[in-house]
N, C-alpha and C positions, 0 to 999 in steps of 0.2 A: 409207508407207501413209497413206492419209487420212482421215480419220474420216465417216461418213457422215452425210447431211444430218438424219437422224433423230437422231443421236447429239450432234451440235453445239447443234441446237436445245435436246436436252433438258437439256445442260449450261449453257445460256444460262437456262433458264427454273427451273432448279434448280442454281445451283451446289456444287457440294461432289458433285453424283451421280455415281456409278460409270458410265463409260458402258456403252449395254446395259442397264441396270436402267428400267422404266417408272417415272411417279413415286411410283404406287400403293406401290411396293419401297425406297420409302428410309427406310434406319435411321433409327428417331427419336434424336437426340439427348438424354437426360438433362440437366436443364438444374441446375445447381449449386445446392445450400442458399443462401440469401440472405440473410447476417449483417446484419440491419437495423442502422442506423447503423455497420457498417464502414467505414473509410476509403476505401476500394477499390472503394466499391458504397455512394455515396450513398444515403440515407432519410431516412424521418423515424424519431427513435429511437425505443426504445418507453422508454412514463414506468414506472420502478422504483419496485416498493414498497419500504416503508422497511428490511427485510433485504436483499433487490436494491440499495440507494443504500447499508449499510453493508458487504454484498460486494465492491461495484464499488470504493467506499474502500479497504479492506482489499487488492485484487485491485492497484490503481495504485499503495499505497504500496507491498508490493513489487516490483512492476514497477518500480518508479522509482528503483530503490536504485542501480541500475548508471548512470543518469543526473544522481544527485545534483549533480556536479559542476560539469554544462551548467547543472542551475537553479539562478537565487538564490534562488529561495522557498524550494527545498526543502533548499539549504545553508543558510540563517539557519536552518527551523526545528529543522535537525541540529545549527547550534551550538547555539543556545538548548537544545535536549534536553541536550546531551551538555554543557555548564555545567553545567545542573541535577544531572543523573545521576550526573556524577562528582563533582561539588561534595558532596552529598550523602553518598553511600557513601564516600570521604574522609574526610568530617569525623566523619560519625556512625564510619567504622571510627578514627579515631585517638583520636577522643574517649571511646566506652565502652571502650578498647583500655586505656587509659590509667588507669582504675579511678577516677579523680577525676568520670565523669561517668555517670545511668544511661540506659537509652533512656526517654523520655518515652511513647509510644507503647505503650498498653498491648498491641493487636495485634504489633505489632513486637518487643514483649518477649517474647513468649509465640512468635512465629516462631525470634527467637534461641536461646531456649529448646531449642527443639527439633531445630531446625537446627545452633545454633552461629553464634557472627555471624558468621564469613566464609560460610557457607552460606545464609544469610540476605540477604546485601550480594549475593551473586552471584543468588540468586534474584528479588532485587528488580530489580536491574539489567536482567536478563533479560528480566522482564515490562516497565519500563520503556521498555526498547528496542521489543519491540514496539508499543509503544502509539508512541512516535515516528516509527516505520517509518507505522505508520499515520495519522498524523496528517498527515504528508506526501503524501498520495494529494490527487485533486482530488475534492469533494464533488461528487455528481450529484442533490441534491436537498436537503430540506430536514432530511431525518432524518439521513444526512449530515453537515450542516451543524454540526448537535447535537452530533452524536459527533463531530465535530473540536474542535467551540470545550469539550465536557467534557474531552477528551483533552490538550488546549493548556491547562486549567486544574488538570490536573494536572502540566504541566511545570512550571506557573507556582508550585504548591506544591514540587516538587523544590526549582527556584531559590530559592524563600523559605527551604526551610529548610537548603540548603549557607549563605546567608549570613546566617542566624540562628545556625546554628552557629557561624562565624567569628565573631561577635561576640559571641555567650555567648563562647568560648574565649578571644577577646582581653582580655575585662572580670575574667575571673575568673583568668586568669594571673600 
């Protein structure tokens, strides 16, 4: 069977039409949401405010937790945390464990207090870890930027004081 000349035409000047259908009769297609700056569907992106640039942080650093491995940024900034974090809870657990030391840390005291210091070490750890996870994400702006290099300067207090600990310990043994 052959298709008739009306039918051929109309499929030439509308492809995708049933044939038999005028063009007046063709389903409109629904055309898909359009993820501005998706990968998949170039744009321009749209500029985030500064909740939007510390979500999109938050959103990448765990996203990125299964990729750690492939990055080297985001492995140093995992060693570096994870130096700190356990250097820290460590020393601070072997050291007030050990009754020769008390916590410094008047908050922290009053945490132990109430927690108990291993509930204490495990909670701190905890939140610490998060703030690593996120520190790890890639900044998308300027406030961002802020809350990584605050978050990175709280790793850098972890590290100071796992090895202010070791050195109180070592002087006073």
């Amino acid at each position: 069977m052959t298709p008739s000349p009306i039918t051929s035409r109309q499929l030439r000047e509308h492809p995708g039409a049933a044939p038999g259908r005028a063009p007046a009769q063709l389903p409109r297609q629904r055309q898909p949401e359009r993820a501005v700056g998706h990968p998949a569907q170039p744009g321009p992106p749209t500029r985030l405010d500064g909740l939007g640039q510390v979500t999109a942080l938050v959103r990448d650093g765990f996203a990125g937790l299964p990729r750690t491995h492939r990055s080297p940024r985001r492995a140093v900034l995992w060693a570096f945390w994870l130096t700190g974090i356990i250097g820290d809870a460590a020393t601070t657990l072997v050291m007030v464990s050990s009754g020769q030391f008390e916590e410094g840390n008047p908050a922290a005291s009053v945490g132990m207090g109430f927690l108990g210091l291993g509930g204490y070490i495990v909670v701190a750890t905890l939140i610490c870890m998060v703030f690593a996870t996120v520190s790890t994400g890639r900044p998308q702006g300027p406030v961002a930027r802020v809350a990584v290099g605050f978050l990175l300067l709280v790793g850098i207090g972890k590290l100071t004081m796992a090895i202010s600990n070791l050195t109180l310990w070592a002087t006073l043994r």
